[in-house]
Biopython code that builds the backbone (N, CA, C, O; Angstrom):
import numpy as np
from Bio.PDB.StructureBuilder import StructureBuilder

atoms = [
    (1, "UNK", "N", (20.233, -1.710, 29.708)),
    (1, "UNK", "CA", (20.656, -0.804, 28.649)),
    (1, "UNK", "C", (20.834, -1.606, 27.360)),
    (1, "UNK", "O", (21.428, -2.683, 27.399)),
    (2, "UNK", "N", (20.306, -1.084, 26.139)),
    (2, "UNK", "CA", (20.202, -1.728, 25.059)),
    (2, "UNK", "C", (20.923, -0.968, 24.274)),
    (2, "UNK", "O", (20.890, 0.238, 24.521)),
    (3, "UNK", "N", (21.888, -1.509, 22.958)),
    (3, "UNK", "CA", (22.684, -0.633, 22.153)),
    (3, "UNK", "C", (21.567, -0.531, 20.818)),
    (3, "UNK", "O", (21.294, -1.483, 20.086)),
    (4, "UNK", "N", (21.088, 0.651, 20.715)),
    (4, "UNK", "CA", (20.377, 1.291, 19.801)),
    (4, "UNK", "C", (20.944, 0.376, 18.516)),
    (4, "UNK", "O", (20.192, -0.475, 18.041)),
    (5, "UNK", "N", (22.089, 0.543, 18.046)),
    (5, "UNK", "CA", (22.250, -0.053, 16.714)),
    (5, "UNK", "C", (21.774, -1.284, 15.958)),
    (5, "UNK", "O", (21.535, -1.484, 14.767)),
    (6, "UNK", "N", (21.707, -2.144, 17.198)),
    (6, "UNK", "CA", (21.160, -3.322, 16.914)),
    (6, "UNK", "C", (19.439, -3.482, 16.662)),
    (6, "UNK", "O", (18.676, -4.441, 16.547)),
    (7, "UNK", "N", (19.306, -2.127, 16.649)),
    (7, "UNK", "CA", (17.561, -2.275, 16.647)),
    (7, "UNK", "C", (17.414, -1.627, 15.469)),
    (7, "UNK", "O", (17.930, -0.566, 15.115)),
    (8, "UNK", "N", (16.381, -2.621, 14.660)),
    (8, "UNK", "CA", (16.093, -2.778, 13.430)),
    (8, "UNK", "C", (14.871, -1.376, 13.215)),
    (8, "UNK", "O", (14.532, -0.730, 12.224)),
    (9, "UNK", "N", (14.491, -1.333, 14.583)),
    (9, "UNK", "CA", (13.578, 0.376, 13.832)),
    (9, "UNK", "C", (14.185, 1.583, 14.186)),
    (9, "UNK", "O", (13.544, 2.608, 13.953)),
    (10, "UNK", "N", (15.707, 1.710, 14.896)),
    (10, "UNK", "CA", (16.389, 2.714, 14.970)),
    (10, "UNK", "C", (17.146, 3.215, 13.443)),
    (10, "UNK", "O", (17.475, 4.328, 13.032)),
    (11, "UNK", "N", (17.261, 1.540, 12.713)),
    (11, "UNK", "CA", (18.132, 1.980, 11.471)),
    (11, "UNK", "C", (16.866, 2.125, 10.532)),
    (11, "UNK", "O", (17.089, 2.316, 9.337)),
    (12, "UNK", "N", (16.090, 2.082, 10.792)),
    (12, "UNK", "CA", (15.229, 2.410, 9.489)),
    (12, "UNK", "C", (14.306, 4.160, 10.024)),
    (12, "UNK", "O", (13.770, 4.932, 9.229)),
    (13, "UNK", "N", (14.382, 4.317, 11.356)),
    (13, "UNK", "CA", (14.716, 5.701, 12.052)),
    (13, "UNK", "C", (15.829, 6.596, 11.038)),
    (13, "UNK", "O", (15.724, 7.688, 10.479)),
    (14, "UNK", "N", (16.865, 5.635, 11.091)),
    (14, "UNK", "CA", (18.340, 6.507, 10.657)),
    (14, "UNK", "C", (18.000, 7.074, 9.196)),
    (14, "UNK", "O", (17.963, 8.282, 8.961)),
    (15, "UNK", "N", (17.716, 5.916, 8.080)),
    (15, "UNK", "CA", (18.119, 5.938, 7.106)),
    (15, "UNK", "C", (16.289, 7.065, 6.645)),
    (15, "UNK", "O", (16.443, 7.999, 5.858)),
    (16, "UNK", "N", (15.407, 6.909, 6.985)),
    (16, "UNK", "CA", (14.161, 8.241, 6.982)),
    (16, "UNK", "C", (14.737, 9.379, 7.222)),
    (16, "UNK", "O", (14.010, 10.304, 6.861)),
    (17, "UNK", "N", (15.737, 9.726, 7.679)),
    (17, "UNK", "CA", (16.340, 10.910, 8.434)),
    (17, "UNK", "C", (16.588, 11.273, 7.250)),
    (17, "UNK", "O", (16.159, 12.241, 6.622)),
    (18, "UNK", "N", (17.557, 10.171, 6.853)),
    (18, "UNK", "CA", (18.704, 10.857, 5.628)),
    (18, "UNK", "C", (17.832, 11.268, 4.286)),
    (18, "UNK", "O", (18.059, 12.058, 3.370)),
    (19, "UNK", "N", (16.701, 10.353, 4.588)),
    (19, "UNK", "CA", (15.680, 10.403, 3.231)),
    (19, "UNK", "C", (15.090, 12.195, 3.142)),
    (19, "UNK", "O", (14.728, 12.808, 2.138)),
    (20, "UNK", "N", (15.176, 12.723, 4.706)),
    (20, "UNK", "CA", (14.341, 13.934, 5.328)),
    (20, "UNK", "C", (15.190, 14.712, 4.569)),
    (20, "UNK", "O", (14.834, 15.498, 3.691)),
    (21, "UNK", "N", (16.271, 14.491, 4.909)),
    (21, "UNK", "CA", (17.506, 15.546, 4.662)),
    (21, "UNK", "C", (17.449, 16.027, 2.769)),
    (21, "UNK", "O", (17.189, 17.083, 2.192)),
    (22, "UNK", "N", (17.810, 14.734, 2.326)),
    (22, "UNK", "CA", (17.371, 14.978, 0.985)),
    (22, "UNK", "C", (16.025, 15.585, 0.626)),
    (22, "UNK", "O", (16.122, 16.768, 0.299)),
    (23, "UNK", "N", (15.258, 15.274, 0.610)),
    (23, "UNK", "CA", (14.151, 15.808, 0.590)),
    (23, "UNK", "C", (13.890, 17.083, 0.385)),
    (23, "UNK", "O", (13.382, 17.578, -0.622)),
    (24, "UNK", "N", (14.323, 17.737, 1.575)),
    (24, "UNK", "CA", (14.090, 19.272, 1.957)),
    (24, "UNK", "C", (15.275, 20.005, 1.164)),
    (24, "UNK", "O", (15.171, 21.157, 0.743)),
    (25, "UNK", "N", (16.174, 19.373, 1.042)),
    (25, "UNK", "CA", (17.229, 19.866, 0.286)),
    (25, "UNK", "C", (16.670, 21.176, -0.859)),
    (25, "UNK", "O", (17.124, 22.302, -1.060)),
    (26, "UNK", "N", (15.492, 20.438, -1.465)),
    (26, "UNK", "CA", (15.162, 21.593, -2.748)),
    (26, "UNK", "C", (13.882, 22.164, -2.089)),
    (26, "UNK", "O", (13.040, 22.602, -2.873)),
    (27, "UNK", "N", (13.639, 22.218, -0.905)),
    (27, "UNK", "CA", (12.812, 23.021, -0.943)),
    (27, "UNK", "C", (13.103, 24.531, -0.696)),
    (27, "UNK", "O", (14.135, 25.096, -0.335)),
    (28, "UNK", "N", (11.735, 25.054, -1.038)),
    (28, "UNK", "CA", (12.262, 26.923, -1.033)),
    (28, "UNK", "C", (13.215, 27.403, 0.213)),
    (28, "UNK", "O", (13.216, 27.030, 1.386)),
    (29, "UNK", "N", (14.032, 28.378, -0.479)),
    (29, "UNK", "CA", (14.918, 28.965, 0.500)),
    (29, "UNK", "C", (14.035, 29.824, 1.695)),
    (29, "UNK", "O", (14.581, 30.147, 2.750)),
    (30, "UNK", "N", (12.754, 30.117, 1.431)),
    (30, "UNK", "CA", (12.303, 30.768, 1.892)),
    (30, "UNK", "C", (11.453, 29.727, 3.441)),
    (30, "UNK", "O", (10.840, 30.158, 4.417)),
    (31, "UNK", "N", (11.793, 28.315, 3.039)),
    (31, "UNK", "CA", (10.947, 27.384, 4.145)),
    (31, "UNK", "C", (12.366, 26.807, 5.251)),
    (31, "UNK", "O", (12.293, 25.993, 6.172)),
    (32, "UNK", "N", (13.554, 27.543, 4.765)),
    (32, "UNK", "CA", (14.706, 27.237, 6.009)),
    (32, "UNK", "C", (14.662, 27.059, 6.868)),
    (32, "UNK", "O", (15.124, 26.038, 7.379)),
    (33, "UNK", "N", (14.142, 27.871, 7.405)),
    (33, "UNK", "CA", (13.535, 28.165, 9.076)),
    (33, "UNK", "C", (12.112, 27.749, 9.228)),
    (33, "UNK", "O", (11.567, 27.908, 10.320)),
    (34, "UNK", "N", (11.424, 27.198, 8.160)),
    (34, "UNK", "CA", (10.299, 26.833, 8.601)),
    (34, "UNK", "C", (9.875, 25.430, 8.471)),
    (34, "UNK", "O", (10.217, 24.796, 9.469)),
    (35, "UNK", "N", (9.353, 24.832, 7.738)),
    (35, "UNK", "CA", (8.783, 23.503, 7.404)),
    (35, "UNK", "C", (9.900, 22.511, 7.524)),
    (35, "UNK", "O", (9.814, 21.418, 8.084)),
    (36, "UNK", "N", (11.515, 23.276, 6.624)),
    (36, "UNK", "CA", (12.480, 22.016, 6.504)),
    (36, "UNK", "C", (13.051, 21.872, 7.633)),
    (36, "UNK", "O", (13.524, 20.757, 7.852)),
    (37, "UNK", "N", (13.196, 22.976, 8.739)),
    (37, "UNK", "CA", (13.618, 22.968, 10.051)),
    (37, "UNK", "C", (13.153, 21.741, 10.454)),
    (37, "UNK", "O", (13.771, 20.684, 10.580)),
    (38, "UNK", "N", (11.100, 22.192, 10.790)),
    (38, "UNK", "CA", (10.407, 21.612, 11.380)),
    (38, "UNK", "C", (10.169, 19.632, 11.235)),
    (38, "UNK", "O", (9.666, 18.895, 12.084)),
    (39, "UNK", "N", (10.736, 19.248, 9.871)),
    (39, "UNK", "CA", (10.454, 18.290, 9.355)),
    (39, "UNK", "C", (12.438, 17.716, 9.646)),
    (39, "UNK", "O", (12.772, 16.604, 10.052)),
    (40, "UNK", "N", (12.864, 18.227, 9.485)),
    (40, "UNK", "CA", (14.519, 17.801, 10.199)),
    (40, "UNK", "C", (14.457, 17.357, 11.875)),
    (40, "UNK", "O", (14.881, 16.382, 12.494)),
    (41, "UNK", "N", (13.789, 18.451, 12.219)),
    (41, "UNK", "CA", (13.713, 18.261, 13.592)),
    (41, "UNK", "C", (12.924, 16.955, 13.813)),
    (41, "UNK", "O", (13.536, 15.987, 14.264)),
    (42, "UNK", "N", (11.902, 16.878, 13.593)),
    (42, "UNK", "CA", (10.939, 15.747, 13.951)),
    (42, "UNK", "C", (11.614, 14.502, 13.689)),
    (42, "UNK", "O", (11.999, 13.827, 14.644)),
    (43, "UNK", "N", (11.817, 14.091, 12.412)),
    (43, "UNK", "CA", (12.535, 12.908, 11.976)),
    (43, "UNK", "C", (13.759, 12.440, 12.728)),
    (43, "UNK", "O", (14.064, 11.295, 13.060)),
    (44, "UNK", "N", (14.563, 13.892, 12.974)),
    (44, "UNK", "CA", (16.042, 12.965, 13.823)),
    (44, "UNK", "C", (15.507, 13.001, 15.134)),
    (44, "UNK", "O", (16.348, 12.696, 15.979)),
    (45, "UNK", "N", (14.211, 13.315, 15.654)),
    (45, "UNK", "CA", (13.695, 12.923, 16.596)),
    (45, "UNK", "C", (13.623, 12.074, 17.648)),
    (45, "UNK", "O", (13.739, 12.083, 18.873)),
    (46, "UNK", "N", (13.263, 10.929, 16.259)),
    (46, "UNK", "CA", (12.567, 9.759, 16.124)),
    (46, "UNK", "C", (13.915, 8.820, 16.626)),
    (46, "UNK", "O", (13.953, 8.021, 17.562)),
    (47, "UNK", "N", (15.049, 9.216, 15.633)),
    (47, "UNK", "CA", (16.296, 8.264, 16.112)),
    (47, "UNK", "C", (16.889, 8.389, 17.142)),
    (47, "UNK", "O", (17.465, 7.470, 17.723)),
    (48, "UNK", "N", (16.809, 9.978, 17.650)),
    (48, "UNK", "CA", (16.926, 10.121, 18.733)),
    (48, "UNK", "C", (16.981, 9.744, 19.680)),
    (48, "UNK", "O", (17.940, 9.508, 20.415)),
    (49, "UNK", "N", (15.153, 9.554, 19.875)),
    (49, "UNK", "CA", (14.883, 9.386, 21.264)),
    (49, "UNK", "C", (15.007, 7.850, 21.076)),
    (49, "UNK", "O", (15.461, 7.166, 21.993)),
    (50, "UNK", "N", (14.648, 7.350, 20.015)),
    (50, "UNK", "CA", (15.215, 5.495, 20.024)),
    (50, "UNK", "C", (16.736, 5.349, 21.119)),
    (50, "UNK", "O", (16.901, 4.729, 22.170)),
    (51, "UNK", "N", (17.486, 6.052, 20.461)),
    (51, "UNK", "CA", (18.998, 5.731, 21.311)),
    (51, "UNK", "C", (18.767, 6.332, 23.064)),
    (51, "UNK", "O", (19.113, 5.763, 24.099)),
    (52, "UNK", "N", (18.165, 7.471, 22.920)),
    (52, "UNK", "CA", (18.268, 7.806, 24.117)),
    (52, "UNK", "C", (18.148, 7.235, 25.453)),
    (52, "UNK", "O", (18.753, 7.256, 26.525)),
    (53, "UNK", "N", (16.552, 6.437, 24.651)),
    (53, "UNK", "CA", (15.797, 5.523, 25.282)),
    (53, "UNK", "C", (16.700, 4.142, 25.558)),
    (53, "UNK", "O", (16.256, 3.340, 26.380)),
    (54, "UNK", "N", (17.865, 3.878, 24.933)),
    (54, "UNK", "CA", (18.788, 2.597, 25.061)),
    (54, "UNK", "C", (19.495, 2.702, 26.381)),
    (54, "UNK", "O", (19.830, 1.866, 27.220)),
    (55, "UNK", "N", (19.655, 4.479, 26.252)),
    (55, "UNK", "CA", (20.910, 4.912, 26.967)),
    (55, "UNK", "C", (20.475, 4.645, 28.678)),
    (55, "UNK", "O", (21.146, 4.576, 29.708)),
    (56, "UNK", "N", (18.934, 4.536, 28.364)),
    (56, "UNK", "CA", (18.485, 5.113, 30.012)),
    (56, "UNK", "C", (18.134, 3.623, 30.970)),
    (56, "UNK", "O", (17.624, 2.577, 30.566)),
    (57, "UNK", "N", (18.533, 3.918, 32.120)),
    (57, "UNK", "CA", (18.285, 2.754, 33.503)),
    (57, "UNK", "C", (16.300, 2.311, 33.158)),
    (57, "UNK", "O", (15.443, 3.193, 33.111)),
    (58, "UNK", "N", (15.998, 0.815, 32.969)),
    (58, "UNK", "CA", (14.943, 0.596, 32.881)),
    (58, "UNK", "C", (14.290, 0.575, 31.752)),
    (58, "UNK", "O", (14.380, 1.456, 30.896)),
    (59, "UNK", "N", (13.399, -0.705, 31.653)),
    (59, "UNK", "CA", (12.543, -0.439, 30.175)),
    (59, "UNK", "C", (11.143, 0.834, 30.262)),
    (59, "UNK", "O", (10.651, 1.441, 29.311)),
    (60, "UNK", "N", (10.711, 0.952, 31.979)),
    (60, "UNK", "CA", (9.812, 2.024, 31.776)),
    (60, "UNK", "C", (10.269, 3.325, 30.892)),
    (60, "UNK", "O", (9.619, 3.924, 30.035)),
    (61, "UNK", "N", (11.368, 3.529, 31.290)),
    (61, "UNK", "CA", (12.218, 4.778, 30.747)),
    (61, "UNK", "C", (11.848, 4.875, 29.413)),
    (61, "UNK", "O", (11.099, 5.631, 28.793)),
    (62, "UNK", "N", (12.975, 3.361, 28.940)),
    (62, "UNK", "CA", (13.050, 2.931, 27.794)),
    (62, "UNK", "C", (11.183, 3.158, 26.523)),
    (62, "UNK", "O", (10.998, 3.528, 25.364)),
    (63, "UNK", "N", (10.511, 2.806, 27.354)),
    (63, "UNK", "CA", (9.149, 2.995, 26.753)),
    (63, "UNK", "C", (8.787, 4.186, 26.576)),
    (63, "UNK", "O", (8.148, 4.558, 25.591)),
    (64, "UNK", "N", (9.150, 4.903, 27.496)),
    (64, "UNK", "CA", (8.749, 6.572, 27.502)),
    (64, "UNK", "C", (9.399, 7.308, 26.534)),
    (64, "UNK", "O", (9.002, 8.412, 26.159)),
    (65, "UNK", "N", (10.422, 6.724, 26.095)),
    (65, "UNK", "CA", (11.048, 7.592, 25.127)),
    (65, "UNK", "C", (10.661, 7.004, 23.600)),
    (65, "UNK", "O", (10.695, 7.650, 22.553)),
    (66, "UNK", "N", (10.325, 5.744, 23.755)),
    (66, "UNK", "CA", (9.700, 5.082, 22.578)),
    (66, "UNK", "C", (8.775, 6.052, 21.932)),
    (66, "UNK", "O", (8.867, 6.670, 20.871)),
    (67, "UNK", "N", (7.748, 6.016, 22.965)),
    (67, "UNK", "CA", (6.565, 6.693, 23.265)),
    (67, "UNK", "C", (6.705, 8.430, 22.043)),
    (67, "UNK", "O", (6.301, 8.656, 20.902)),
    (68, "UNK", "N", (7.401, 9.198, 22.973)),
    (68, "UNK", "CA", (8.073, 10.193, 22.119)),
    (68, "UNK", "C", (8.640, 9.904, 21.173)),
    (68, "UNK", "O", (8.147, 10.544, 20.245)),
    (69, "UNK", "N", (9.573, 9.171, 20.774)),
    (69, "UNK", "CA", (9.563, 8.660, 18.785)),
    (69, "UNK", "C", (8.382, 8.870, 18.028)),
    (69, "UNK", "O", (8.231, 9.569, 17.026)),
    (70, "UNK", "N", (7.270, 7.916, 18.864)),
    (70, "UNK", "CA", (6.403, 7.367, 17.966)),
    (70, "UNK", "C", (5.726, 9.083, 17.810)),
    (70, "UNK", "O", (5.715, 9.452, 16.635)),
    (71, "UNK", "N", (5.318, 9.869, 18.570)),
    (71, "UNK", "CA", (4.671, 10.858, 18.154)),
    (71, "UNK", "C", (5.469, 12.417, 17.564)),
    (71, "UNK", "O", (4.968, 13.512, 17.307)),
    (72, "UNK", "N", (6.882, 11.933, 17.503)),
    (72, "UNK", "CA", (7.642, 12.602, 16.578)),
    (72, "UNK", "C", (7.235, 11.947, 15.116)),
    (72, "UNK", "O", (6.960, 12.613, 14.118)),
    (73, "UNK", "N", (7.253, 10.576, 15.191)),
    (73, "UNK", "CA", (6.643, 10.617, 13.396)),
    (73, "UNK", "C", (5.332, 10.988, 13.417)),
    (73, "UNK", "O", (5.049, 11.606, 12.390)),
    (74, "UNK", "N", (4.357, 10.854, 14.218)),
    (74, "UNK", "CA", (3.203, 11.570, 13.542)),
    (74, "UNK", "C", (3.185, 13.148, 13.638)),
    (74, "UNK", "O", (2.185, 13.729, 13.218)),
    (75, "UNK", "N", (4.339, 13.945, 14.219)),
    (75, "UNK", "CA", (4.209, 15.047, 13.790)),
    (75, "UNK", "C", (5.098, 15.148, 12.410)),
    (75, "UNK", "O", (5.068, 16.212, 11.792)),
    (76, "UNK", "N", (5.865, 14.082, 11.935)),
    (76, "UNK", "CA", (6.659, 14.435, 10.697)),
    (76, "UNK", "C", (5.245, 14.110, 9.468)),
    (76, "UNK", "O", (4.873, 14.835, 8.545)),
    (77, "UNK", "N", (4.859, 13.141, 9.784)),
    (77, "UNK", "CA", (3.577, 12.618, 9.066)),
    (77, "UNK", "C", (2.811, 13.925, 8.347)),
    (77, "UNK", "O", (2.886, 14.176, 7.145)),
    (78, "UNK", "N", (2.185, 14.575, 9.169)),
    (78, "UNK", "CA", (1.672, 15.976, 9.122)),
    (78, "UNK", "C", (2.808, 16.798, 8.390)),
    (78, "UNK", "O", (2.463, 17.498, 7.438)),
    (79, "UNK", "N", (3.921, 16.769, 8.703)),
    (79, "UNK", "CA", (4.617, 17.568, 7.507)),
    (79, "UNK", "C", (5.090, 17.561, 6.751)),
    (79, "UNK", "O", (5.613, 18.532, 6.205)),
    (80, "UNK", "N", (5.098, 16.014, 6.278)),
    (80, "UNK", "CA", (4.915, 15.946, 4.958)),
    (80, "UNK", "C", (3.772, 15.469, 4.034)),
    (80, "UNK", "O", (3.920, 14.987, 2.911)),
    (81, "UNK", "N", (2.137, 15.766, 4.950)),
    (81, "UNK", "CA", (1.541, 16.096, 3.841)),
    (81, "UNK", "C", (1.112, 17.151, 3.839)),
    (81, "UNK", "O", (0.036, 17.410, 3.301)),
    (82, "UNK", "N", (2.166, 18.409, 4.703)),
    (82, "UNK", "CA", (1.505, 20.005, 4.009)),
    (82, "UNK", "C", (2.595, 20.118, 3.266)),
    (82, "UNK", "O", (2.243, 20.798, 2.302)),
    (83, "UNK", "N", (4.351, 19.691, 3.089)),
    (83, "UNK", "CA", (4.691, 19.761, 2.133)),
    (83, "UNK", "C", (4.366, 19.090, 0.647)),
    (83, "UNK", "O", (4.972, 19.333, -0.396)),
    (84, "UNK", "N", (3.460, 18.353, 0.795)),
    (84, "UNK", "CA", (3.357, 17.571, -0.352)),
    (84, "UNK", "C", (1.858, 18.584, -0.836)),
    (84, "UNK", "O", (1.621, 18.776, -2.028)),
    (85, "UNK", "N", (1.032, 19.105, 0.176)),
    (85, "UNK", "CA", (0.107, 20.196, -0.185)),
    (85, "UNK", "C", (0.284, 21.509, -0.706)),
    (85, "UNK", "O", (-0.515, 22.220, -1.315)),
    (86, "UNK", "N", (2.014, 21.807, -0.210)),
    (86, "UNK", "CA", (2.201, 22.475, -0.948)),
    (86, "UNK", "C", (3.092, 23.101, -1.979)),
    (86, "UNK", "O", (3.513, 24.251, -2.096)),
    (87, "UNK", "N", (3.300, 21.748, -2.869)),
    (87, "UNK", "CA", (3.900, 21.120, -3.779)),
    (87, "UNK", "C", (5.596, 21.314, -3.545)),
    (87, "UNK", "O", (6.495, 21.398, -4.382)),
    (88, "UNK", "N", (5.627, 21.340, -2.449)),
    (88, "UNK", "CA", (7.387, 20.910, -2.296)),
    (88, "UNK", "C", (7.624, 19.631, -2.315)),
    (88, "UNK", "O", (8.803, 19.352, -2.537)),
    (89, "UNK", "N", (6.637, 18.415, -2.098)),
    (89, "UNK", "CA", (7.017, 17.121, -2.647)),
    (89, "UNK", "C", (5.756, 16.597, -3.358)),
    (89, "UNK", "O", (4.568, 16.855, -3.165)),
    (90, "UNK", "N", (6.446, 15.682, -4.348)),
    (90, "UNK", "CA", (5.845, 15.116, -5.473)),
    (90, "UNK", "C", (4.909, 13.710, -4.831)),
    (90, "UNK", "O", (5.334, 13.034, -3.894)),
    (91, "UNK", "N", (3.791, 13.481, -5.419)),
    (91, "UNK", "CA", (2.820, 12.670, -4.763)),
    (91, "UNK", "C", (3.700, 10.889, -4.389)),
    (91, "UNK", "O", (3.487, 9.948, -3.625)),
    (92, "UNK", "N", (4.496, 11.162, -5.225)),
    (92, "UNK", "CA", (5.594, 9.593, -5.328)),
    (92, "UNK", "C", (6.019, 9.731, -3.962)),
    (92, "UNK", "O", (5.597, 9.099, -2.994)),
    (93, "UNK", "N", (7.019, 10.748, -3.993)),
    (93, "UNK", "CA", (8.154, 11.320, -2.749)),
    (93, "UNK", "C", (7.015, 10.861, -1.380)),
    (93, "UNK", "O", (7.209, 9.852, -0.703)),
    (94, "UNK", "N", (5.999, 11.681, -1.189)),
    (94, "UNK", "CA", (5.162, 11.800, 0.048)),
    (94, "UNK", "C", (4.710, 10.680, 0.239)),
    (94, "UNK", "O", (4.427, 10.614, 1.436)),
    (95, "UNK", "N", (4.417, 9.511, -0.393)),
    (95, "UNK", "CA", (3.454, 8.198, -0.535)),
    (95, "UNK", "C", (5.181, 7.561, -0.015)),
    (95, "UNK", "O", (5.241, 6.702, 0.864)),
    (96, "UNK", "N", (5.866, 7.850, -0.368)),
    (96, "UNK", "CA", (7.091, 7.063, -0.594)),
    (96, "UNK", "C", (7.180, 6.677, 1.018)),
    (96, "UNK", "O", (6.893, 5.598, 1.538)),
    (97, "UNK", "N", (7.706, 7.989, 1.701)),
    (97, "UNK", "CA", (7.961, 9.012, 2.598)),
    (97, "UNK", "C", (6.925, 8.288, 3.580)),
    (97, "UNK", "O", (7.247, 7.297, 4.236)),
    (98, "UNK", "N", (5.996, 8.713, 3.612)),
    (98, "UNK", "CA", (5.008, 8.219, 4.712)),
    (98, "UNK", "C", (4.565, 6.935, 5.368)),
    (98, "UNK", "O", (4.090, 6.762, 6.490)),
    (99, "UNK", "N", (4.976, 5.616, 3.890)),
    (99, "UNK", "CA", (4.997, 4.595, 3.690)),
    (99, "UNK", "C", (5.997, 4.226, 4.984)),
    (99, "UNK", "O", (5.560, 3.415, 5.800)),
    (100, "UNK", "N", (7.431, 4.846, 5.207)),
    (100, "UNK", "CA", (8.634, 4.603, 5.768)),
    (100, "UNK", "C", (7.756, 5.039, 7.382)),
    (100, "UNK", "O", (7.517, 4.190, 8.241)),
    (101, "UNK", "N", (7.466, 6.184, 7.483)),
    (101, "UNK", "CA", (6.922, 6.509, 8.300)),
    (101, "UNK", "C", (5.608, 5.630, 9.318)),
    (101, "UNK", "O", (5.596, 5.697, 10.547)),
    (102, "UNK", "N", (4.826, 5.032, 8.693)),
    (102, "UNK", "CA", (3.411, 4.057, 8.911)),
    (102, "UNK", "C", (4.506, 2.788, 9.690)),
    (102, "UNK", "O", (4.428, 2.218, 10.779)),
    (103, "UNK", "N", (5.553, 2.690, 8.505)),
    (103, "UNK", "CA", (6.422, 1.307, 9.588)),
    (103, "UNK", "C", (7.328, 0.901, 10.566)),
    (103, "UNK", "O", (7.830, -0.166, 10.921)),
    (104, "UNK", "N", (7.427, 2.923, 11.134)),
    (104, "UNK", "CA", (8.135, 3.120, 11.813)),
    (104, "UNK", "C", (7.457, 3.112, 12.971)),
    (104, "UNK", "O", (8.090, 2.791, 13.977)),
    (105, "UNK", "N", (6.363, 3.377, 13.067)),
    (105, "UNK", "CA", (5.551, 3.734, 14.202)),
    (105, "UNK", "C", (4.786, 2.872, 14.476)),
    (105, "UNK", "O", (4.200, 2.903, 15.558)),
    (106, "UNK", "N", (4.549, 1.714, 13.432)),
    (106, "UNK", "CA", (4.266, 0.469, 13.533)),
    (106, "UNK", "C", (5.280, -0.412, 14.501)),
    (106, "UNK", "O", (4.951, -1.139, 15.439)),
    (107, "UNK", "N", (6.248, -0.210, 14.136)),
    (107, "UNK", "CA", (7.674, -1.417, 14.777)),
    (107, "UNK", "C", (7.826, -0.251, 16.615)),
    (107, "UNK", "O", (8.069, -0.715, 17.729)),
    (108, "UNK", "N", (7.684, 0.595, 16.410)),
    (108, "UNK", "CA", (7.878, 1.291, 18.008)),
    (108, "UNK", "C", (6.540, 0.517, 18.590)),
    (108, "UNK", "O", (6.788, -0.418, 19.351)),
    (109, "UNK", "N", (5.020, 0.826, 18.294)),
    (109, "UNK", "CA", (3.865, 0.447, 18.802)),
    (109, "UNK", "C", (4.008, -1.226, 19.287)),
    (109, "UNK", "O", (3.397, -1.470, 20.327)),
    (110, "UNK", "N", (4.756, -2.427, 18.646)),
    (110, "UNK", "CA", (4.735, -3.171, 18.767)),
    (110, "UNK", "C", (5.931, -3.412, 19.922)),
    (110, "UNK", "O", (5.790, -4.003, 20.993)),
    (111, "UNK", "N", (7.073, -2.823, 19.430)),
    (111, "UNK", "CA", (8.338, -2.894, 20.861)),
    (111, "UNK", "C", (7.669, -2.315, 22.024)),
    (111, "UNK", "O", (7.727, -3.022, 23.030)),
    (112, "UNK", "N", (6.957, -1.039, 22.154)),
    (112, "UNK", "CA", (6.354, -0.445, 23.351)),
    (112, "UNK", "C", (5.420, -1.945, 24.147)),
    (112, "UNK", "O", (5.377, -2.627, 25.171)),
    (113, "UNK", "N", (4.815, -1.781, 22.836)),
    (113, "UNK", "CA", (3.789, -3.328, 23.938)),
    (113, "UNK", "C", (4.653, -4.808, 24.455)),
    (113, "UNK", "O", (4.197, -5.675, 25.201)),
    (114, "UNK", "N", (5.701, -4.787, 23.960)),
    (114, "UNK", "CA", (6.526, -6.079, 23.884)),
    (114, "UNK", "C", (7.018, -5.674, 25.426)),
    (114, "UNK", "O", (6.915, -6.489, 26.343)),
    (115, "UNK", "N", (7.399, -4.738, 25.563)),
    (115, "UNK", "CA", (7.850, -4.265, 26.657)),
    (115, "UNK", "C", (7.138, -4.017, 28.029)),
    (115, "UNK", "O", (7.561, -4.025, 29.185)),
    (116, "UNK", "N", (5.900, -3.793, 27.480)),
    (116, "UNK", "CA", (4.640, -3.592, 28.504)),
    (116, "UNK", "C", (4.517, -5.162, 29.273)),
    (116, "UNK", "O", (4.400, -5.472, 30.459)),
    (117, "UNK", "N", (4.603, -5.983, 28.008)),
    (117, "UNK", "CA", (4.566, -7.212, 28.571)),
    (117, "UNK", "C", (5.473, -8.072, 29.182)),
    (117, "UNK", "O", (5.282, -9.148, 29.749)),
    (118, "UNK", "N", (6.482, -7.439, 28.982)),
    (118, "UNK", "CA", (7.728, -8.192, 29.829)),
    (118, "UNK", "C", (7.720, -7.667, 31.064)),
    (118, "UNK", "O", (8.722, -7.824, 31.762)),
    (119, "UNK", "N", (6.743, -7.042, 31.500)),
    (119, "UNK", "CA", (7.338, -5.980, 32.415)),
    (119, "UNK", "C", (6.042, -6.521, 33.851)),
    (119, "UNK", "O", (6.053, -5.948, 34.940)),
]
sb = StructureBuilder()
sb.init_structure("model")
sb.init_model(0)
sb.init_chain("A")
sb.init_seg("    ")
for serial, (resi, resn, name, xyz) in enumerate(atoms, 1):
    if name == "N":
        sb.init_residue(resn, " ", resi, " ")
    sb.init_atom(name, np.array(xyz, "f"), 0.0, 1.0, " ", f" {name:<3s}", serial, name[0])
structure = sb.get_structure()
């Protein structure tokens, strides 16, 4: 069992979240239930299943839930470039945004294999 906090792509998990949160903040009242849900959901996903994955007996576990992070950001990926398609974020914000995203799923892809190999 590993304590999530100490892992350097759970806090950069954390702090994308908070970036999510802001984010959606101005978007239309009318995307509540839709996109900003969908893009909340995905992102605290990601930190999620990082801790979850700490919480659980075994690194197979532990990988499997990696696993699910990593394809919670590529479904956040996708939503923020239909919000950025459809101008609820600014080309800065989304480049910004995705940038965080590319190195998140970068640092899981590399712990998943680190793990493959210890194993």
């Amino acid at each position: 069992m590993k304590d999530f906090h100490d892992l350097k792509v759970w806090s950069k998990a954390h702090a994308l979240t908070l970036a999510i949160y802001a984010a959606t903040a101005s978007f239309p009242r009318s995307e509540r239930f839709g996109l900003t849900d969908q893009m909340r959901r995905a992102c605290t996903s990601i930190a999620t299943n990082i801790a979850e994955g700490c919480g659980r007996e075994g690194e197979a576990e532990l990988r499997h839930f990696l696993s699910i992070a990593r394809g919670s950001a590529s479904e956040l990926e996708y939503h923020l470039l239909l919000a950025r398609d459809l101008n609820y974020l600014t080309p800065t914000d989304h480049e910004r945004l995705s940038n965080e995203i590319t190195q998140i799923k970068r640092m899981l892809t590399v712990f998943i294999q680190k793990l493959k190999a210890d194993s």
